[in-house]
C-alpha positions as CSV (number, residue, x, y, z in Angstrom):
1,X,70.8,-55.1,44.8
2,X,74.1,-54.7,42.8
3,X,76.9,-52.8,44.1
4,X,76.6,-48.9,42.9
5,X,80.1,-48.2,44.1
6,X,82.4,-46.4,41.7
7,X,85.1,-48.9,40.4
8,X,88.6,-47.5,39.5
9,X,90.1,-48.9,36.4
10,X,94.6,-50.0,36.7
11,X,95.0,-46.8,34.7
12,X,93.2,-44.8,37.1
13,X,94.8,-46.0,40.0
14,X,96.8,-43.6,42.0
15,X,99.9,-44.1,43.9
16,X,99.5,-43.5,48.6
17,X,100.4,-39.9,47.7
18,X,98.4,-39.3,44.6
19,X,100.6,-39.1,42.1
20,X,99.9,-42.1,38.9
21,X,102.9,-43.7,39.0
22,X,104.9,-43.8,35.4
23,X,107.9,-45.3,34.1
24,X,110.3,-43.3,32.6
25,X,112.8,-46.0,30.9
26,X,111.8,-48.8,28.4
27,X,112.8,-52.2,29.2
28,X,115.4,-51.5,26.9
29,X,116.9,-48.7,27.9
30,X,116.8,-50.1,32.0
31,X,118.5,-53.2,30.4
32,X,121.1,-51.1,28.9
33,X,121.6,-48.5,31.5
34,X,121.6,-51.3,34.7
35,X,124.6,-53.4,32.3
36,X,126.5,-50.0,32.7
37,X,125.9,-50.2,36.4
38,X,126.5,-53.4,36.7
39,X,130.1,-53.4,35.2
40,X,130.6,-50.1,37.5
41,X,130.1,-52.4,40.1
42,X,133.6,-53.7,40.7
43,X,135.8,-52.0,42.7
44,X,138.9,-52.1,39.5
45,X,136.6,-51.1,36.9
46,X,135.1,-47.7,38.8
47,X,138.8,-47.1,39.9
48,X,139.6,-47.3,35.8
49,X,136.5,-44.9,34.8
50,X,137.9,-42.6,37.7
51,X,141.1,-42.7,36.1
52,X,139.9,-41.9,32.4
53,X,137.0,-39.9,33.8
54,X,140.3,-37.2,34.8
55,X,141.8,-37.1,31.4
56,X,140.1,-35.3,28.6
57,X,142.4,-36.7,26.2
58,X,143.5,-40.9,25.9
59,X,144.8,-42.8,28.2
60,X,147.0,-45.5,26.9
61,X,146.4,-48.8,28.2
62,X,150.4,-49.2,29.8
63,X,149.3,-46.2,32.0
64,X,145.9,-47.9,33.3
65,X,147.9,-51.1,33.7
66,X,150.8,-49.2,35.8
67,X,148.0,-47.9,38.4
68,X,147.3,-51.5,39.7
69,X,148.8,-54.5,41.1
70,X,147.5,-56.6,38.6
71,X,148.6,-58.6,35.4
72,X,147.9,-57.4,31.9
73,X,145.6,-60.0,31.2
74,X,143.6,-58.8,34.6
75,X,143.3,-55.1,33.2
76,X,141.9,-56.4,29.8
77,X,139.6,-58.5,31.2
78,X,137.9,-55.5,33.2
79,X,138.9,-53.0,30.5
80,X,136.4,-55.5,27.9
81,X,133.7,-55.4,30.7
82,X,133.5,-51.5,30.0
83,X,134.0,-51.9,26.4
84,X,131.2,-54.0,26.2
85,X,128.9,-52.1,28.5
86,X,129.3,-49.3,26.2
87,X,131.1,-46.9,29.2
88,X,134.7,-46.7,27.5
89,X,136.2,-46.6,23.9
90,X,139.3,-47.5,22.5
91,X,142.4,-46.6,19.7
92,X,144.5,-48.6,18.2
93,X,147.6,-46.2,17.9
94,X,150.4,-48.3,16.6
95,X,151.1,-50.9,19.2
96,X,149.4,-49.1,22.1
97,X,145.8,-48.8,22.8
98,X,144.3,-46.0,24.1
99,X,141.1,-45.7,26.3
100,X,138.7,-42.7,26.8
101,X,135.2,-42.6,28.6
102,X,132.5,-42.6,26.0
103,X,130.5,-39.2,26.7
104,X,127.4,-40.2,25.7
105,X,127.1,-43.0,27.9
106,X,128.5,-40.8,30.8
107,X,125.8,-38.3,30.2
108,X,123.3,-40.7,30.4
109,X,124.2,-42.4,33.8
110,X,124.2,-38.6,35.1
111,X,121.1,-37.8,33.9
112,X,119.8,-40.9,35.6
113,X,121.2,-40.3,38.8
114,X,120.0,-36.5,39.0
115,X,116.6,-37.4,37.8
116,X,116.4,-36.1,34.8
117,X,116.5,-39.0,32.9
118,X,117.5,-40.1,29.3
């Protein structure tokens, strides 16, 4: 005699405490979000978001570079990393550049974090 035994479909499926477990973040938005994390993860770059994260104006890029003990070429590099993670913006002003946290992406790692989401 078959099995009468009530079958429960992957949709139906329930987590230990009984809530259905859900994603809130598409694949894209994880990939974009954990390359923001990941260039937080260096001990230089979150000392330079700090830094900007204080000024609600621009901060030109001779007054990140006279914070550290390291060459120009050093502060680009990790200055780039944020650029391209989409965490920090920057001016041309003549020959200075000047650096600001983007507040979108700011907003965004926040909500994360307080679990809110995006």
């Amino acid at each position: 005699m078959p099995d009468q035994s009530p079958t429960t479909t992957a949709t139906e499926a329930k987590s230990c405490c009984g809530l259905p477990p859900s994603l809130r973040l598409s694949s894209t938005e994880a990939d974009e979000l954990a390359g923001m994390f990941k260039a937080l993860g260096h001990p230089v770059r979150l000392q330079i978001v700090d830094l900007l994260s204080r000024f609600e104006g621009q901060v030109c890029v001779c007054d990140v570079e006279s914070q550290f003990d390291l060459s120009q070429p050093t502060i680009s590099h990790h200055l780039k990393i944020l650029r391209e993670a989409g965490l920090v913006q920057a001016e041309q002003r003549g020959l200075w550049v000047y650096y600001f946290l983007r507040p979108a992406a700011v907003t965004r790692l926040g909500a994360l974090l307080q679990g809110v989401c995006c």
